[in-house]
C-alpha positions in Angstrom: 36.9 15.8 30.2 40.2 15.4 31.8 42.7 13.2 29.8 43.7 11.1 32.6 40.1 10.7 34.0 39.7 6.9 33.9 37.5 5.3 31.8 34.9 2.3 32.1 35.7 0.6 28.6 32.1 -0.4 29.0 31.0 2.9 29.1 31.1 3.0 25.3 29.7 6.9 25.4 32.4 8.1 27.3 35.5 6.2 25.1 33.7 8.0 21.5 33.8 11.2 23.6 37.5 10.4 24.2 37.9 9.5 20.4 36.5 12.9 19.7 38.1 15.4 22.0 41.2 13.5 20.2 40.1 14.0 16.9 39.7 17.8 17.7 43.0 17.8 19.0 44.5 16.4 15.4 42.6 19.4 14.2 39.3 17.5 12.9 35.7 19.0 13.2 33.7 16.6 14.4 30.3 18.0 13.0 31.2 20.5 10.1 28.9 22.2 8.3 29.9 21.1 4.4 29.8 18.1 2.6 31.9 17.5 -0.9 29.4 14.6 -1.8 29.2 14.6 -5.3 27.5 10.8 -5.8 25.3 8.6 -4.6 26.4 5.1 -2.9 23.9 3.8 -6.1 25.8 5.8 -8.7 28.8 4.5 -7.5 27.8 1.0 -7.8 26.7 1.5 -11.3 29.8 3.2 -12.4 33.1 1.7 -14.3 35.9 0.4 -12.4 38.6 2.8 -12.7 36.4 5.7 -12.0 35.9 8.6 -9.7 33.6 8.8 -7.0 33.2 11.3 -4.2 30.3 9.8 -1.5 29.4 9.7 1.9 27.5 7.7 4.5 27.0 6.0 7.5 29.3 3.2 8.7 27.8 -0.1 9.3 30.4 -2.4 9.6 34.5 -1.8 10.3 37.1 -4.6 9.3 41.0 -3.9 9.9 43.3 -6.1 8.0 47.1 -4.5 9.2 47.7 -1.5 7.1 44.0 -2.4 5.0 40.5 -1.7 6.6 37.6 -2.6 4.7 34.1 -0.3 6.0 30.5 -0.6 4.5 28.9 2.9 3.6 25.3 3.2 3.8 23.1 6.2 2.6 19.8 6.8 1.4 20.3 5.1 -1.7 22.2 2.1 -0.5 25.0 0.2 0.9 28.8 -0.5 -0.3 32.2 -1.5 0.7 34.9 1.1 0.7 38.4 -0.1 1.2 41.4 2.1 3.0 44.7 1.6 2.5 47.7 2.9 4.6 50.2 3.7 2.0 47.5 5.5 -0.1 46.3 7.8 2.8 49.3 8.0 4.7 50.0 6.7 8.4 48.3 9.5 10.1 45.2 9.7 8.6 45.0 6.2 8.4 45.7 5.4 11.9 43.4 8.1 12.9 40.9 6.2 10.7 41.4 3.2 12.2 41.5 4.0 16.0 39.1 6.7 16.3 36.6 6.5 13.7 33.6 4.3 15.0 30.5 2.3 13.6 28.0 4.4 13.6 30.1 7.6 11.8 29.1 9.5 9.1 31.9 10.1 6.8 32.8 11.2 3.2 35.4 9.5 1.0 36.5 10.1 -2.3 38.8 7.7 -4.4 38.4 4.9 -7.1 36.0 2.0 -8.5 37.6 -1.2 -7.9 36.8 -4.9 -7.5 38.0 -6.6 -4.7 39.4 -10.5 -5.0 35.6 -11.7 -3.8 33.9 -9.9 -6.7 32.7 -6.9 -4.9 32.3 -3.8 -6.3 34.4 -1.4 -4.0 35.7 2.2 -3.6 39.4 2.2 -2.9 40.0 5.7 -0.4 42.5 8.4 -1.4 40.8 11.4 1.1 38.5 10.6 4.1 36.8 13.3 6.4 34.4 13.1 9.3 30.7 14.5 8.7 29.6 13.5 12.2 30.6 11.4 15.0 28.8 8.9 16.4 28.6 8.8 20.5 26.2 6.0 20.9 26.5 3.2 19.1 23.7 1.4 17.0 21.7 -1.5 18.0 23.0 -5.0 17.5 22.8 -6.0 14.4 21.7 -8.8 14.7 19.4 -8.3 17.6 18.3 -4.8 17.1 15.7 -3.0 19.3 13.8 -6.0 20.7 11.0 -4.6 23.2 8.1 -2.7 21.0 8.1 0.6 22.7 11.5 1.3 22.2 11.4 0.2 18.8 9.1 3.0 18.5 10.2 5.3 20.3 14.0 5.1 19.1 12.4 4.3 14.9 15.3 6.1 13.4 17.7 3.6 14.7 15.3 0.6 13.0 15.3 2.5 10.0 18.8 2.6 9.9 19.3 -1.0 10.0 16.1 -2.4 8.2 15.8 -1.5 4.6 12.7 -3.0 4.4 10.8 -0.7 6.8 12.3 2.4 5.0 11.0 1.0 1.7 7.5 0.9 3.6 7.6 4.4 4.0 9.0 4.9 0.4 5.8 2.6 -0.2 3.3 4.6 1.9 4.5 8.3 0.0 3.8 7.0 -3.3 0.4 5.7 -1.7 -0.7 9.1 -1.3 1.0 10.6 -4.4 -0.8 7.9 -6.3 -4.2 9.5 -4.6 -3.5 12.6 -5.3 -2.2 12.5 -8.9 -5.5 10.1 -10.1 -7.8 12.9 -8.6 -6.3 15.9 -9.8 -6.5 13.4 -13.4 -10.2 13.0 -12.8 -10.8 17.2 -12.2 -10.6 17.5 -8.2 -9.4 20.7 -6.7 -7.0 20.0 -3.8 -7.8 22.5 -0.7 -7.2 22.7 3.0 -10.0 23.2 5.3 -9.3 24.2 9.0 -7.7 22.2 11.8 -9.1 23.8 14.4 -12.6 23.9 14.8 -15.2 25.3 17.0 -17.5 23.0 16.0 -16.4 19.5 15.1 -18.3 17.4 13.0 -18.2 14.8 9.8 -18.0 11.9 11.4 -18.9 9.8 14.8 -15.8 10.5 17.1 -14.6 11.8 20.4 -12.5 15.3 19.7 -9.1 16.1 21.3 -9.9 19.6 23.3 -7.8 22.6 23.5 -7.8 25.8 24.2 -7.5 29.6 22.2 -6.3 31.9 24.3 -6.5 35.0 22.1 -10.3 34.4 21.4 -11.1 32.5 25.1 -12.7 29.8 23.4 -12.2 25.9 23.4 -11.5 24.4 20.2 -11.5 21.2 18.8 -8.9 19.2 16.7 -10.7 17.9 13.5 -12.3 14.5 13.1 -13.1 14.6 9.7 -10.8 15.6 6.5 -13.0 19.0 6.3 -16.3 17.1 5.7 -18.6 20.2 6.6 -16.1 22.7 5.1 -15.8 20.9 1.4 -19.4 20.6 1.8 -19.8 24.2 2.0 -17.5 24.3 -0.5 -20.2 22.6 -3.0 -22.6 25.6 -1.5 -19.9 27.8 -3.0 -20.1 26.2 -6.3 -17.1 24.1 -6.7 -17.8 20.9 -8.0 -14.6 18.6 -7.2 -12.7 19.4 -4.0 -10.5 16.7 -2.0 -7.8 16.9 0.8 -5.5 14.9 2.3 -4.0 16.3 5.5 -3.9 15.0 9.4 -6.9 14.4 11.3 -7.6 13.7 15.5 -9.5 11.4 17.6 -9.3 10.9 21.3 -9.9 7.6 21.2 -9.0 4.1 21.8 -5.0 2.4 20.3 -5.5 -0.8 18.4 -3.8 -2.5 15.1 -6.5 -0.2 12.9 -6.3 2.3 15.4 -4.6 5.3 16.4 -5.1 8.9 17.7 -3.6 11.2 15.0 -3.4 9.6 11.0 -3.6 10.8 7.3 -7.0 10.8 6.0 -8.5 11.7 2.3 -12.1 13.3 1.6 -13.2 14.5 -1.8 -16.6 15.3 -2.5 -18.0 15.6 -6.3 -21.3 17.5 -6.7 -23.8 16.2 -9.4 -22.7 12.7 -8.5 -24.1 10.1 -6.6 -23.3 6.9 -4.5 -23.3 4.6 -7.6 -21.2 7.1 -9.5 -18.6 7.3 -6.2 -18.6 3.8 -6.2 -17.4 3.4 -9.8 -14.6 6.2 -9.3 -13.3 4.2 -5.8 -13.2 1.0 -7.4 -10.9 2.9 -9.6 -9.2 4.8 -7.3 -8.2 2.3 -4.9 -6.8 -0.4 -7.9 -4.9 2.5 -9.0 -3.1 3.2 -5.9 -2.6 -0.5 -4.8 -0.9 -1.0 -8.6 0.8 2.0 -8.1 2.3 1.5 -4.1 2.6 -2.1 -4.5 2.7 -3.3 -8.3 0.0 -5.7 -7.7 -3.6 -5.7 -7.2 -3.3 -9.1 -5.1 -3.0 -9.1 -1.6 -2.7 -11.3 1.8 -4.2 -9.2 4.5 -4.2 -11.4 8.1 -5.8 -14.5 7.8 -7.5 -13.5 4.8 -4.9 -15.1 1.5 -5.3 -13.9 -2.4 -7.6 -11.4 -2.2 -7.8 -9.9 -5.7 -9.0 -6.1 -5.8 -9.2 -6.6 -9.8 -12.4 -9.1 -9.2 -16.1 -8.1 -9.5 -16.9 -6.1 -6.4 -19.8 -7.2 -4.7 -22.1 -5.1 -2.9 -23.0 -6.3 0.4 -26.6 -5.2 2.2 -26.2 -4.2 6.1 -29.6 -5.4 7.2 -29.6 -8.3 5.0 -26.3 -9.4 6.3 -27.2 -9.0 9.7 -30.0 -10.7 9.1 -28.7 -13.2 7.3 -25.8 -14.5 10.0 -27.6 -13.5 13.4 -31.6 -14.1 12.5 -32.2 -10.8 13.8 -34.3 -7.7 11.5 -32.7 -4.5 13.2 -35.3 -2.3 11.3 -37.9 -4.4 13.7 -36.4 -5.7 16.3 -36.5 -3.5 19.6 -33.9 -2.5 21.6 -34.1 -4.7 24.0 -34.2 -7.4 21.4 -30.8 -6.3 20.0 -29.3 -5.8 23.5 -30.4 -9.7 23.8 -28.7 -10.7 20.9 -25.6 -9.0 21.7 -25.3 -10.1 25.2 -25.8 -13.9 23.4 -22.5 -12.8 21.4 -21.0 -11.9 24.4 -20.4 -8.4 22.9 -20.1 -5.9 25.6 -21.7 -2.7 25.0 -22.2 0.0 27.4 -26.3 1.2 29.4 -25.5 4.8 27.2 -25.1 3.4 24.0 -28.3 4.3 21.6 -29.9 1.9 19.1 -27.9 2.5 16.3 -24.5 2.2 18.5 -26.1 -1.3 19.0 -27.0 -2.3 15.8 -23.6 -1.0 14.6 -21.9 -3.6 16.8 -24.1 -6.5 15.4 -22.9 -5.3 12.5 -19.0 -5.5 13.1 -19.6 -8.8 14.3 -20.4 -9.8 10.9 -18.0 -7.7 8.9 -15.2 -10.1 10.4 -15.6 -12.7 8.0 -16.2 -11.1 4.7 -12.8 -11.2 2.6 -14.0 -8.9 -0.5 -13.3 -6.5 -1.9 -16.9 -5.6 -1.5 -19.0 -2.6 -0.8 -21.1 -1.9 2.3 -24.9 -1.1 1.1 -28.1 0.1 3.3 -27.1 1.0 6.5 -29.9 2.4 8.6 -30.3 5.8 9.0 -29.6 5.4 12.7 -26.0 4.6 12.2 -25.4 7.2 9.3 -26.1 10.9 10.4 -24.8 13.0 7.1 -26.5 10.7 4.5 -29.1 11.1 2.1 -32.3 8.8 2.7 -33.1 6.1 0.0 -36.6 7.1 -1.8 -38.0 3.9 -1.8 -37.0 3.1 2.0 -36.1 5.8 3.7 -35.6 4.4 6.8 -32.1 3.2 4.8 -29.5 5.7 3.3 -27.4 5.8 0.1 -23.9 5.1 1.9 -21.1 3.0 0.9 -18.2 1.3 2.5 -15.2 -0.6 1.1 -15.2 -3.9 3.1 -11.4 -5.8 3.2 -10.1 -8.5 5.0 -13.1 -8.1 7.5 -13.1 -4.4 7.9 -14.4 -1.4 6.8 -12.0 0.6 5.1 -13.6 3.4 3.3 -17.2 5.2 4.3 -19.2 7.3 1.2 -22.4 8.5 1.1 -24.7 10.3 -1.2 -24.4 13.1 0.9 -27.6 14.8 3.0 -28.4 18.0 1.6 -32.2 18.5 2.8 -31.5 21.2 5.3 -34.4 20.4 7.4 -33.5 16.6 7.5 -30.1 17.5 8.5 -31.3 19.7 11.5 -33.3 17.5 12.8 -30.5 14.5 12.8 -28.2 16.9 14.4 -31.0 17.3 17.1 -31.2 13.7 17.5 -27.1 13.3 17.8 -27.3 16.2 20.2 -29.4 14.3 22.9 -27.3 11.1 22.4 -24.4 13.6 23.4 -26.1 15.1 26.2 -26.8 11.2 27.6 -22.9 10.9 27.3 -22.5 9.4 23.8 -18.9 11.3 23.6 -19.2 10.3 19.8 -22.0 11.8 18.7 -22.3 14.6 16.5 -22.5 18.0 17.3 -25.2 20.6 16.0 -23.6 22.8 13.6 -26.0 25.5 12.9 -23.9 27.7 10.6 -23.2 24.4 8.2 -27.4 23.7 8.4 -27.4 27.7 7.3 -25.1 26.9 4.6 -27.3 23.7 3.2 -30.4 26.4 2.9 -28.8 27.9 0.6 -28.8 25.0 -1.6 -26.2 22.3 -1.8 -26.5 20.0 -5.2 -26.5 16.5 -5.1 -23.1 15.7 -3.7 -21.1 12.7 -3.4 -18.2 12.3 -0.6 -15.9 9.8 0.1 -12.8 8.9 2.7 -10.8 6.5 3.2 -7.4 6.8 5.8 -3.7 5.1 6.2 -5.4 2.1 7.4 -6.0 1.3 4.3 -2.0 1.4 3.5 -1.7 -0.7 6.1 -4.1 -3.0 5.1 -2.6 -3.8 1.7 1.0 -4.1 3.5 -0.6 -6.3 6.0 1.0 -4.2 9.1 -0.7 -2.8 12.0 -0.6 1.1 11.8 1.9 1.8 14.2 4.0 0.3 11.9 3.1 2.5 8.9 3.5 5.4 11.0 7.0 7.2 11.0 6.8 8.3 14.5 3.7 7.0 16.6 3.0 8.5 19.7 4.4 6.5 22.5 4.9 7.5 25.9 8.1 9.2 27.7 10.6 7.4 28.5 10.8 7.6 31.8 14.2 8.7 33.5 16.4 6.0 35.1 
């Protein structure tokens, strides 16, 4: 840039670029490569007045005083005050402080503990050097990133200035290390089942296509946390599996909605619903005390809801029944279409009986608080599990119900080879009339159950929980959601 080039002191991009090509020229590297960080902003906070501290961070707010400048440092650990003082650091490197380091800067300063006249605990600069300069500046801070898809889009920016949404995330990991740790406790065998599938399958979805150009074949992006896989895993002989890895559905964006989120299966052969409901009661108390320290929670409209109380169990027909006056193991099609056009649900002319039933369903799931779990759901609306004996028209599946959602899905899984064959017949036609979610027939995995798969018990639950408990939608539990380009001005 051309030293006498004029510039637009609103342009604020263009006077930091003029800071820096200055900088260079008083022989400073803008963006080296080391760091002589020896301590956290934390440590520093909690060590004696008087002593040593070498630390670096960004630069959140500038104050110059004549020969005295007072900055706040903020890293990963925290915030604090560092004070610069001209006749300590000399006139050139403090005016080179002062006039061309920014807010925003990343910078490393080493001196002493101090206490300022207001109490605050302080480091008083002997040596400052630039880690990395700044050329936009951050948001207002008082303002911030106002419209939603830029506060998206731009999230490391909020996460610089909201500590609150970076202990979210700090929340969410021990969420999921929580998970992990209580079933590797409890004897599961983490593994990692493929992401890529020619076949999708394990749950009622509609896949993200792509394309393998080595093999000429169209794969899908999985649906399910490796539902088919662990359960040939069980085939195998294992007897405790779980993952927890990314999973993909093409499908619609809403506050418990998105396209690409963490998900957790395990499956636990010899075991059945009631024993999986006993080790998710536990599970999920563990990881709420864990994540949040409590096992109380407001979740929407929905205020003390205590996961430490009895758990109820909750019948699908019954409620149904119960709320709307309407059997769905009698009623016809029509009849349910009736009812549902009387709720002024909408529904598509494709959707199949148990699509319709299922929406009856949600209608009533919006007013149960719980915790609770989901009991008896039809056969029609659960394709991978095993029939009840005494009723077969009903399978042994469970689902955590919360704050008027369903936030886990477990079944007794379906091993019976011939049952399952002829269900993934059924899902089959209800994809060939254009039910986009319905299951695929996966002949190898019907192979695999004739080999014998033992009585089996799987369960999943995803980040919505998390989000549930933290009573956020899950974009904001998500690091990074997908949101579209920004478009060029």
């Amino acid at each position: 840039m051309d030293s006498q080039e004029k510039i637009n002191i609103n342009d604020e991009r263009k006077i930091r670029l003029k800071k820096m090509e200055e900088l260079i020229s008083a022989g400073i590297n803008p963006y080296p490569a080391e760091s002589s960080r020896q301590h956290s902003l934390t440590q520093a906070l909690a060590g004696k007045d008087g002593e040593k501290f070498a630390v670096a961070g960004r630069i959140l707010t500038k104050r110059e005083m004549g020969k005295l400048t007072f900055c706040h440092l903020q890293d990963e650990s925290g915030r604090m005050q560092i004070a610069l003082k001209q006749d300590d650091i000399g006139k050139e490197a403090y005016d080179l402080f002062t006039k061309k380091i920014d807010m925003g800067d990343i910078v490393e300063v080493s001196g002493e503990k101090f206490l300022t006249h207001k109490g605050e605990p302080s480091i008083l600069v002997k040596k400052w050097t630039l880690l990395a300069k700044s050329l936009l500046p951050l948001p207002d801070k008082f303002h911030g990133l106002q419209d939603e898809e830029l506060r998206l889009r731009k999230r490391y920016l909020e996460l610089i200035s909201n500590p609150e949404l970076r202990d979210l995330f700090r929340r969410k990991s021990r969420f999921w290390q929580a998970t992990r740790e209580f079933l590797l406790k409890e004897g599961f065998l983490e593994v990692e089942t493929p992401v890529l599938e020619s076949t999708c399958g394990g749950a009622d979805a509609t896949p993200f296509v792509t394309h393998l150009n080595v093999l000429d074949l169209d794969v899908y992006l999985r649906i399910s946390m490796g539902e088919l896989w662990q359960k040939r895993l069980m085939v195998a002989g294992f007897e405790k599996t779980f993952e927890i890895g990314r999973q993909f559905r093409n499908e619609g964006m809403s506050r418990e909605h998105l396209q690409d989120y963490t998900q957790m299966e395990f499956y636990w052969a010899y075991a059945d619903d009631e024993k999986g409901m006993n080790l998710v009661e536990r599970l999920t108390k563990h990881i709420a005390q864990e994540a949040f320290g409590t096992l109380k929670f407001d979740i929407g409209e929905f205020k003390s809801i205590d996961l430490n109380k009895k758990w109820e169990r909750i019948d699908y027909t019954d409620a149904i029944k119960k709320n709307l006056k309407i059997d769905v193991l009698k009623a016809s099609e029509k009849e349910i279409r009736a009812k549902l056009d009387s709720l002024k649900i909408e529904y598509t002319k494709q959707e199949t009986k148990g699509r319709l039933i299922d929406s009856l369903w949600k209608h009533c799931r919006k007013a149960i608080k719980g915790p609770a779990f989901l009991v008896g759901q039809p056969v029609a609306v659960s394709p991978l599990s095993k029939r009840r004996t005494e009723k077969p028209e009903l399978t042994r599946r469970f689902q955590i119900i919360l704050a008027g959602s369903e936030l886990g899905n477990g079944y007794a899984e379906l091993n019976d080879p011939i049952d399952q064959a002829e269900r993934f017949t059924e899902q089959a036609k209800m994809r060939e009339a254009g039910d986009a979610e319905a299951q695929m027939h996966d002949k190898d995995f019907v192979e695999a159950l004739e080999h014998g798969m033992p009585p089996t018990c799987g369960f999943g639950f995803s980040e919505r929980l998390f989000a549930f408990l933290a009573n956020k939608p899950m974009r904001d539990c998500v690091l990074f959601p997908l949101v579209k380009p920004a478009q060029d001005s």
